[in-house]
C-alpha positions, -999 to +999 in steps of 0.1 A: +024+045+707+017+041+669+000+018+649+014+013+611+001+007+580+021-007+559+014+011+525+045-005+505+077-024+510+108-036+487+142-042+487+149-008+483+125+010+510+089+015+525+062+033+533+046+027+569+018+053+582+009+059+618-032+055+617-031+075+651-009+104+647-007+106+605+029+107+603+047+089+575+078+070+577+098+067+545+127+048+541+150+043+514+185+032+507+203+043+539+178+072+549+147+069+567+125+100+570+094+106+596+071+133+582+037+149+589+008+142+562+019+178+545+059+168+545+048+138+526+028+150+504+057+181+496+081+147+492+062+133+465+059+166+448+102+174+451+103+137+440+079+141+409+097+175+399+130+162+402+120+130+382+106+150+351+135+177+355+162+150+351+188+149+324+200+117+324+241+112+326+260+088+307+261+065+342+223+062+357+245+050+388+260+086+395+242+108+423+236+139+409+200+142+419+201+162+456+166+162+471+159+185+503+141+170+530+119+192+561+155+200+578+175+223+563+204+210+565+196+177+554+194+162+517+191+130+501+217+126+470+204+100+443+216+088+414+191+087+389+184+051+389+174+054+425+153+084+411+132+061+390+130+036+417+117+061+442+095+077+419+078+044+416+076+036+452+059+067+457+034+064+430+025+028+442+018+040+475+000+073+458-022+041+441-032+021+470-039+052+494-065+062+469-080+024+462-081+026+500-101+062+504-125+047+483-131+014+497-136+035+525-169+054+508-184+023+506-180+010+542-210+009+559 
């Protein structure tokens, strides 16, 4: 059974971890997500590509922005306000996972 840490949560998603089996679960919008610690960390990389790759269109609300996820034959379609907005949820998390590794050095 897992245990969760939650490492962020807003009205538009979160970001829980398992602190057994390492597995992340990422929701947002309508599409929740369960990956290992190397399917995250591809996630935030798609996520930081996509966001510095964007052209923006004349309607931020239009999704135009397809992201892949670990299955094939599944993507996420964003607009690129949601882009921005998951951008930031990921960098927050990216923020408080390192405060957290070292808080951890100085455990005794």
């Amino acid at each position: 059974m897992c245990h969760f840490k939650s490492w962020y949560c807003d009205e538009y998603g979160y970001v829980i971890e398992c602190e057994q089996c390492r597995h992340f679960q990422v929701c947002f919008g309508t599409t929740m997500l369960t990956l290992s610690e190397t399917d995250y960390q591809a996630l935030i990389e798609v996520v930081q590509k996509k966001k510095e790759d964007y052209v923006p269109m004349q309607d931020p609300n239009v999704r135009c922005v397809v992201l892949p996820t670990p299955c094939n034959m599944v993507h996420a379609v964003l607009s690129g306000k949601e882009l921005d907005q998951l951008h930031t949820m990921l960098q927050e998390v990216d923020i408080e996972m390192r405060a957290a590794q070292l808080l951890d050095l100085f455990k005794v």
